[in-house]
C-alpha positions as CSV (number, residue, x, y, z in Angstrom):
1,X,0.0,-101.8,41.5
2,X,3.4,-103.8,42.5
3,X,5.1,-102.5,39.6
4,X,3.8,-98.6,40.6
5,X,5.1,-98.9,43.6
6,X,8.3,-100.2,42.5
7,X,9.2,-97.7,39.9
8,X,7.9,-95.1,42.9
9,X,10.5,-97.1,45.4
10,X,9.7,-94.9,48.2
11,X,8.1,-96.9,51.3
12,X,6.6,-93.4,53.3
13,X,4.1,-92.6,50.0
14,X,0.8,-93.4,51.0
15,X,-1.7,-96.1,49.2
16,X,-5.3,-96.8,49.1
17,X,-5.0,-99.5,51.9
18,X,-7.5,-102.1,50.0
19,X,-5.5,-102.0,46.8
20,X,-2.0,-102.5,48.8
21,X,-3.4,-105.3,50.2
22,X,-4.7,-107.0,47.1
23,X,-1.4,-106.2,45.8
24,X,1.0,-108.1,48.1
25,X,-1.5,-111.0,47.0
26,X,-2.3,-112.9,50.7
27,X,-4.3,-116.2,50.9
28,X,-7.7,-115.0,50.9
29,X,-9.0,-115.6,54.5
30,X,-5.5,-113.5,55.5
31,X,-6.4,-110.8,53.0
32,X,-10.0,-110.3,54.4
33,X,-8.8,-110.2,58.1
34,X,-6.3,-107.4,57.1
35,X,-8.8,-105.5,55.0
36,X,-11.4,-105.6,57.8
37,X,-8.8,-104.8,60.7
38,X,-7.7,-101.5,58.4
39,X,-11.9,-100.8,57.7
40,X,-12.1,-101.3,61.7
41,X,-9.2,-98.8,62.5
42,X,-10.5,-96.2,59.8
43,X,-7.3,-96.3,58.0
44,X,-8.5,-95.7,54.0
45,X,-4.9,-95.2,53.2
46,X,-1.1,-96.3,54.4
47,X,2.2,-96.0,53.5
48,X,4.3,-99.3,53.1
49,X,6.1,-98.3,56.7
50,X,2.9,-98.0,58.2
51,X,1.7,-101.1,56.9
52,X,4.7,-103.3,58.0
53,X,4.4,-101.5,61.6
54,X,0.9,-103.2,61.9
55,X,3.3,-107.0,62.0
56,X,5.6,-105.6,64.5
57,X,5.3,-104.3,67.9
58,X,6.7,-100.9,68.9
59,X,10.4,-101.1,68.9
60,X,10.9,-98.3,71.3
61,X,9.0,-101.1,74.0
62,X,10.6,-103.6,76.1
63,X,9.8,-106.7,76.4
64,X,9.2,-109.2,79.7
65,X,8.9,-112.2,77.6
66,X,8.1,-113.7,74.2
67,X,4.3,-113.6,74.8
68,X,4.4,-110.0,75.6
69,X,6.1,-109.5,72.4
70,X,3.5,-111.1,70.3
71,X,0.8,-109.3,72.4
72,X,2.1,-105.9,71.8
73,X,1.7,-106.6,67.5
74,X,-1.2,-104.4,66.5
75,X,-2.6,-106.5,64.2
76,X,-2.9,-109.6,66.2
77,X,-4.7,-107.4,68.8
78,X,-8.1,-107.5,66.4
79,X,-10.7,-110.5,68.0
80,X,-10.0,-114.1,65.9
81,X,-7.6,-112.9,63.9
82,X,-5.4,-115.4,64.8
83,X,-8.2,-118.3,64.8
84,X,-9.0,-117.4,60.9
């Protein structure tokens, strides 16, 4: 899959969000976390933007302090994931 998405070199196409994840090849408990936060949110399919995005908060947000930064990065907002 890396080497079709490569060749297609174009981060807005959408992907079937299981395969892309399997493709970027994370430990496994990391993997699992990220496949069952995008099964939670309903999202069957993301573009490589969108997929970053869940790693970083809203840029168009301002931030009080370092912990409001980290709490404001969609991904970490799912129960345990940072525990796993």
């Amino acid at each position: 899959m890396l080497k079709k998405i490569n060749e297609i070199n174009n981060i807005d196409v959408n992907w079937p969000s299981e395969k892309l994840v399997n493709s970027i090849t994370f430990r496994t408990k990391a993997g699992n976390r990220i496949k069952e936060y995008l099964i939670n949110s309903g999202i069957v399919e993301l573009s490589l933007r969108q997929f970053m995005d869940l790693f970083l908060p809203p840029a168009s947000k301002s931030y009080k302090s370092e912990y409001d930064f980290w709490v404001n990065i969609p991904i970490l907002k799912q129960p345990q994931f940072g525990s796993y």
